[in-house]
N, C-alpha and C positions, 0 to 999 in steps of 0.2 A: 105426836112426838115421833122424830127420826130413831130408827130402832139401832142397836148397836149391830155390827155386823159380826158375826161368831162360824168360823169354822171348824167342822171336827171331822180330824182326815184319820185314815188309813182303818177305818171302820168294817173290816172284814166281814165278820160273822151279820152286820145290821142291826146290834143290838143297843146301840150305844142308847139312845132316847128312850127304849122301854127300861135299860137299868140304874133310871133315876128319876127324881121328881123336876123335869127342865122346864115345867109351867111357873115354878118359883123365880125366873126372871122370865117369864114369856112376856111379859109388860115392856120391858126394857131391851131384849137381845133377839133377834132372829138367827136361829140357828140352823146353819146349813150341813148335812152330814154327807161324807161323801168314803163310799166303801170301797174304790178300786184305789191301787196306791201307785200314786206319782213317779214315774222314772225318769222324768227329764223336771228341771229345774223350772225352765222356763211356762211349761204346760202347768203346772202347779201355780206360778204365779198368776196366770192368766187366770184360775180359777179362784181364788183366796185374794187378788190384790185389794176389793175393797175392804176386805176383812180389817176390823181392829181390833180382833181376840181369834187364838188358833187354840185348838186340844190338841196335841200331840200325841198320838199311841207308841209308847216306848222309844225307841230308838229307831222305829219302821221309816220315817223320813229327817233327815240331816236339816238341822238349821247352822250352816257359815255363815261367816261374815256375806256373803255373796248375796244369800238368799235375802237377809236380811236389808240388805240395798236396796233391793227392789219392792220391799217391801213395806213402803213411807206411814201408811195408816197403821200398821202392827203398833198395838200399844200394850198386849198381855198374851204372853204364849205358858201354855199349861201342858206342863208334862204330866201324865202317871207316872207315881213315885218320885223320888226326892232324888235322883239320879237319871241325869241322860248325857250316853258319853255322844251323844249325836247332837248337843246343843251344846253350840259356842256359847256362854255365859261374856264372857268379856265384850264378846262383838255386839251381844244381846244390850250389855250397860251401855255401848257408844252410842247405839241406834237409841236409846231411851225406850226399851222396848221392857216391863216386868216377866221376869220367868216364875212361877210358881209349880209348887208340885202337890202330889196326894200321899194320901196314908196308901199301907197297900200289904199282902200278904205274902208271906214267904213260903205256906203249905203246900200250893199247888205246885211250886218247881220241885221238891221234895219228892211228891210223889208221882209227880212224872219222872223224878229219877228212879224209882224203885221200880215202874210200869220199864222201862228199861233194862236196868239189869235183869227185871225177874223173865219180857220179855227173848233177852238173850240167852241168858241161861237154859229156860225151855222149850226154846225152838218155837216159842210162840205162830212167827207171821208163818214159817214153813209150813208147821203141823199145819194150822189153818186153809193153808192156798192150795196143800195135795188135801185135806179133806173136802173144799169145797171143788177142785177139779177132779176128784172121784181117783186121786192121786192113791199112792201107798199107806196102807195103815202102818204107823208106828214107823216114822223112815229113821229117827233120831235119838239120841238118849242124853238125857239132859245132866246139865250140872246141877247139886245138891250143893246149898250155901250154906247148910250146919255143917258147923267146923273150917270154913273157907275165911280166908282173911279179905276184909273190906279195907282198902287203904282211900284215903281222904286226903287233899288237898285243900283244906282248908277245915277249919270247924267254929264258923262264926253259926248265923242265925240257920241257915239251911244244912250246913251242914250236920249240924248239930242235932238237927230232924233227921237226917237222913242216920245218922248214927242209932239213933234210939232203933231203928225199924232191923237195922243191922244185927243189933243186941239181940232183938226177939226173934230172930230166925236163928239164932246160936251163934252167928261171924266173928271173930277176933276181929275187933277196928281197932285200926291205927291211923294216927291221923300226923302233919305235918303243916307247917307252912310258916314263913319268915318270921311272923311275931308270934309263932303258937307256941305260949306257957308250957311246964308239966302241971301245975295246980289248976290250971284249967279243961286240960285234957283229963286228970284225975276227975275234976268234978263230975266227969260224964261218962264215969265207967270206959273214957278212952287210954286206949299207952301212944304217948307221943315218940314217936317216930326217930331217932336219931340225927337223920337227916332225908332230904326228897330220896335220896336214890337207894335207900336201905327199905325207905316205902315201896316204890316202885320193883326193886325187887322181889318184894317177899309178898304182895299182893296180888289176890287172885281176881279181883275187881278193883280199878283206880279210879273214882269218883272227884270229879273236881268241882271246887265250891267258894270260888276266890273271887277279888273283886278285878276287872282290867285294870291294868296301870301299864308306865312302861318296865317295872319290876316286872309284874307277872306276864307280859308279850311273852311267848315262846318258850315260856319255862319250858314246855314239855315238845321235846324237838326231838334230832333222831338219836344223840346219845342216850336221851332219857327211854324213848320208846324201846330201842335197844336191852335197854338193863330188864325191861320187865319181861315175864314169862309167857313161853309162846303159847300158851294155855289161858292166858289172862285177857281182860276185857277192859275199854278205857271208856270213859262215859264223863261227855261233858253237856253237862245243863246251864253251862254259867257263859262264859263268852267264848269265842272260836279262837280268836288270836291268841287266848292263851294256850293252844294246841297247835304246833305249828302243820299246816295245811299240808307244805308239800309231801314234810317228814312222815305225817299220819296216810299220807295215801301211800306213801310207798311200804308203811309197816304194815297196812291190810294189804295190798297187793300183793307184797314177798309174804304176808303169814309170820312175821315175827312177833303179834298177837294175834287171837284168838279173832278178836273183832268189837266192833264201838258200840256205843250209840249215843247219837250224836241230835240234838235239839237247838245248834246254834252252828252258824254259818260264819264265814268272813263274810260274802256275799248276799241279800237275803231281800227280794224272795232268790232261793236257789237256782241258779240258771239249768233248764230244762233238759242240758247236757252235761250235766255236773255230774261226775265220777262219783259222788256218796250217793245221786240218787239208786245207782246201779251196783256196788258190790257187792255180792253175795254174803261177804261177814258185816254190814251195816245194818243196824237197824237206824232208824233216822224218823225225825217228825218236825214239822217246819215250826219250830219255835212254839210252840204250844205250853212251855214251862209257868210260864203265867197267866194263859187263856183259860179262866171259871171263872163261876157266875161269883163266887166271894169276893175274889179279886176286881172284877169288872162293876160287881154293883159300888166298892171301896170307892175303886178311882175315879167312876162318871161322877158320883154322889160328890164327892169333896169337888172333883173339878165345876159344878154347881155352884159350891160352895166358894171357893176359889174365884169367880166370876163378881157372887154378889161381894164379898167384900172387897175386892176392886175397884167394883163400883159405887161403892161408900166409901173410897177411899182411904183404905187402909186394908192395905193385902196383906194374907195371911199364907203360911207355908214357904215364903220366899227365898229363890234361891240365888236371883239377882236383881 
């Protein structure tokens, strides 16, 4: 029997095939894994054309309408998680192509946002790079987040993580955002916010926690960067366009915050002269918000999973 053809791209780290069990259609699919990630279009298609099943890792490569043209044999592409703003869905139904997605975990962006702030706050990489350069004992003095206001941009599933951790180090959270209830911010020990820019003022950390849309592009541009205090720290774990690019380099360069950090790019991977990989108030990590082994064993396993019921004929998790 001719086997089905299966690829799973943008596989970084190499783990994909030990964080699941892929001998459960090894009868039926040869799967091809491929860990460096595609920058041209055309080179990917040359790689995947016979494919008629792709994994997707997150948003790391774009499916257009474009790609999918060329793409004749695609009959099931699988994202991780049940969102990818980097998959056309519409172009996906023309081509007669099924998009399916996985379950998937929302802890580990949480606490890479906390690895964040907590690394900002105490001079983490610095201390670190003069103690391993045999640099100055003690160059900095850090900020204490008992009694410091955490403000949130959102307080859906991660946020709402991130808020508990706030609570236990003693922070005042405040949260906000377009549908954010008072009974719902009540339910979580939060005070809702009046509005973004009474947030942004009065916070001494701005965590954001939203989902992209064209609502949230650019919420936080230079009036908003502006309002918050020049002692304060803005930290995005969720998508980069809702920060707008230019505005946030020029508010670390002029010093009208304190400094970021930042796990989410426009661009990505980051180009290798890119101004966040070098300012002095950055802390930065190349998108790592949802890279564990919980996360990763979730979404190989369902995308498995995802496979055989396709191939019985009745896909599960469907998002086109």
């Amino acid at each position: 029997m001719v086997k089905v053809q299966c690829a799973v791209l943008d596989d970084y780290q190499g783990v994909a095939l030990s964080m699941a069990d892929w001998s459960a259609i090894g009868d039926q699919v040869d799967v091809k894994v491929f860990r460096h990630h595609f920058d041209h279009e055309d080179a990917l298609v040359e790689a995947i054309r016979d494919c008629e099943m792709v994994v997707a890792m997150r948003e790391r490569t774009p499916f257009r309408s474009s790609l999918f043209d060329k793409l004749p044999n695609l009959k099931l592409l699988i994202t991780t998680g049940m969102r990818n703003a980097a998959i056309d869905l519409v172009a996906a139904s023309q081509h007669g192509v099924v998009v399916c997605g996985t379950q998937g975990s929302s802890q580990a962006t949480s606490e890479l946002t906390w690895a964040l702030i907590l690394g900002l706050a105490k001079h983490v990489v610095q201390e670190n790079q003069a103690l391993r350069a045999n640099g100055s004992w003690q160059s900095t003095v850090s900020v204490d987040l008992e009694g410091k206001q955490l403000g949130l941009l959102g307080l859906g599933r991660i946020g709402s993580q991130v808020a508990k951790v706030g609570q236990a180090f003693g922070m005042h959270v405040n949260a906000w955002s377009q549908n954010l209830t008072e009974d719902h911010a009540e339910s979580l020990g939060v005070k809702r916010a009046a509005s973004k820019e009474d947030l942004l003022k009065q916070s001494d950390f701005v965590s954001i926690h939203l989902v992209l849309s064209e609502r949230t592009r650019d919420l936080v541009a230079e009036r908003e960067l502006q309002l918050m205090k020049p002692s304060a720290y803005l930290i995005n774990t969720s998508r980069a366009p809702i920060v707008n690019r230019q505005a946030l380099l020029r508010a670390l360069e002029e010093r009208w915050i304190a400094g970021a950090g930042l796990d989410v790019f426009d661009v990505e991977p980051l180009p290798t002269d890119d101004a966040f990989r070098s300012l002095p108030n950055v802390l930065a990590t190349p998108h790592i918000g949802y890279v564990s082994e919980t996360t990763y064993r979730t979404w190989y396993r369902d995308a498995v999973e995802d496979i055989q019921a396709f191939l019985a004929g009745s896909p599960v998790r469907q998002l086109s």
